[in-house]
C-alpha positions as CSV (number, residue, x, y, z in Angstrom):
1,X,0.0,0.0,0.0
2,X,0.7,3.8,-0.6
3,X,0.0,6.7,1.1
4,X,-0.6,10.1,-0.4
5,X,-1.1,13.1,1.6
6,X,-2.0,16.1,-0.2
7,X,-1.7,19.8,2.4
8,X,-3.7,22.6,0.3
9,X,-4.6,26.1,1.0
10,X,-7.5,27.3,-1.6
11,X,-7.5,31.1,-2.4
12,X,-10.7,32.1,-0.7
13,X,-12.0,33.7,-4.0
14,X,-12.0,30.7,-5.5
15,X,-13.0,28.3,-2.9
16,X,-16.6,27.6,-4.4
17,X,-15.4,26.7,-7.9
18,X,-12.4,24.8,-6.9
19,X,-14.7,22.7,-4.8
20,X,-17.1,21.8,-7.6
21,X,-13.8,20.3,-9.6
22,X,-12.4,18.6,-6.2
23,X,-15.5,16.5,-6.1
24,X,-15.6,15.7,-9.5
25,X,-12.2,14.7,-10.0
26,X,-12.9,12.6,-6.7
27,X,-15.7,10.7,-8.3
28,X,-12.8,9.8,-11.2
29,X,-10.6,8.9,-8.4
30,X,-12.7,6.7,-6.9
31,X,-13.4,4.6,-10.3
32,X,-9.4,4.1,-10.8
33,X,-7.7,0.8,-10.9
34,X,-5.9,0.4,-7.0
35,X,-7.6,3.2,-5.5
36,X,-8.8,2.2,-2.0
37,X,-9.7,5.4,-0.1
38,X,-9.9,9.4,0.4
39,X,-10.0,11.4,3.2
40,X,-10.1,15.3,3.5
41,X,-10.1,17.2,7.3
42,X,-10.3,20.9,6.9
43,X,-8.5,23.2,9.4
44,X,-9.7,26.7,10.8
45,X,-7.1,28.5,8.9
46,X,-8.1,27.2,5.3
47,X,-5.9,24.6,4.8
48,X,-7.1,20.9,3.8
49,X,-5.6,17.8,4.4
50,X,-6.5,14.7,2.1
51,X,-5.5,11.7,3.0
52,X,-5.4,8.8,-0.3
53,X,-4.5,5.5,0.0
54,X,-3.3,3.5,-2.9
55,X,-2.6,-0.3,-3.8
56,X,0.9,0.5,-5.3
57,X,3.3,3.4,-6.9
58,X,2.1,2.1,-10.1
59,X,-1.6,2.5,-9.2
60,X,-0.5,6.1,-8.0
61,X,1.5,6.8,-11.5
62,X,-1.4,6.1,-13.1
63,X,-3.6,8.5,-11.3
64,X,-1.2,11.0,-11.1
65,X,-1.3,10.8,-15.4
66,X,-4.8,10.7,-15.7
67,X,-5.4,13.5,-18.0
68,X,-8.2,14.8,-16.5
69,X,-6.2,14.8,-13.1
70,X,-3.4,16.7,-15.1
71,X,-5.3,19.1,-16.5
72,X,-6.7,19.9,-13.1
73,X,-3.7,19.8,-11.6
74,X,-1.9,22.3,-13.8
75,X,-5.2,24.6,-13.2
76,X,-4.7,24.1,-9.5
77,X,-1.4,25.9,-9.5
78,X,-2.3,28.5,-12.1
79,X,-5.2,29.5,-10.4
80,X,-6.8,27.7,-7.1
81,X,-3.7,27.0,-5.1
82,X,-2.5,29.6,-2.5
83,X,-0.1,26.9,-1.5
84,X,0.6,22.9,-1.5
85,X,2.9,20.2,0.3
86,X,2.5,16.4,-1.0
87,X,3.8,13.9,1.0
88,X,4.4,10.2,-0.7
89,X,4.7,7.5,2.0
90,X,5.6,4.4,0.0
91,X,6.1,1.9,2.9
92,X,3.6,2.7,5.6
93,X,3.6,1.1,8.5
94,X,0.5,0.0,10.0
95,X,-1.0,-0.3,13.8
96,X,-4.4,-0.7,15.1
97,X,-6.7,-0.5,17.9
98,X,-10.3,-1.0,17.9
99,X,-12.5,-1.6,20.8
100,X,-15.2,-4.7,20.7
């Protein structure tokens, strides 16, 4: 497994529209061979942290060239991005806890 964690900060003007293409890329996402999960916590200050899980760096690769995820992505820092950080964790380690 691979983890993906994506830090953004939005410019506020654009927050609305860059919302609307969030979720639909996220519905692509979603569809794409070795995809197994998305999470997004928004902080106080604007900033949102997604969380993406992925079956391997090639599963990744392939999202990462998905056109429609390029061509978002090159929009993102031309126009909706204040800011980003991507972190690629390619051997996470894993421990749980969950109460009966």
């Amino acid at each position: 497994m691979l983890v993906a964690i994506l830090r953004t900060r939005v410019r506020p003007e654009l927050a609305e529209e860059y919302q609307a293409e969030f979720d639909r890329l996220w519905e692509i996402a979603k569809h794409q061979p070795g995809f197994i999960s998305r999470k997004s916590y928004f902080g106080e200050d604007g900033e949102t942290v997604s969380i993406q899980e992925w079956e391997s760096p090639e599963h990744l690769q392939a999202w990462r060239d998905q056109p429609e995820h390029v061509a978002i992505q090159k929009r993102g820092r031309a126009e909706f991005y204040q800011d980003y950080t991507v972190y690629i964790c390619d051997q996470p380690h894993k421990y749980e806890f969950a109460r009966d």
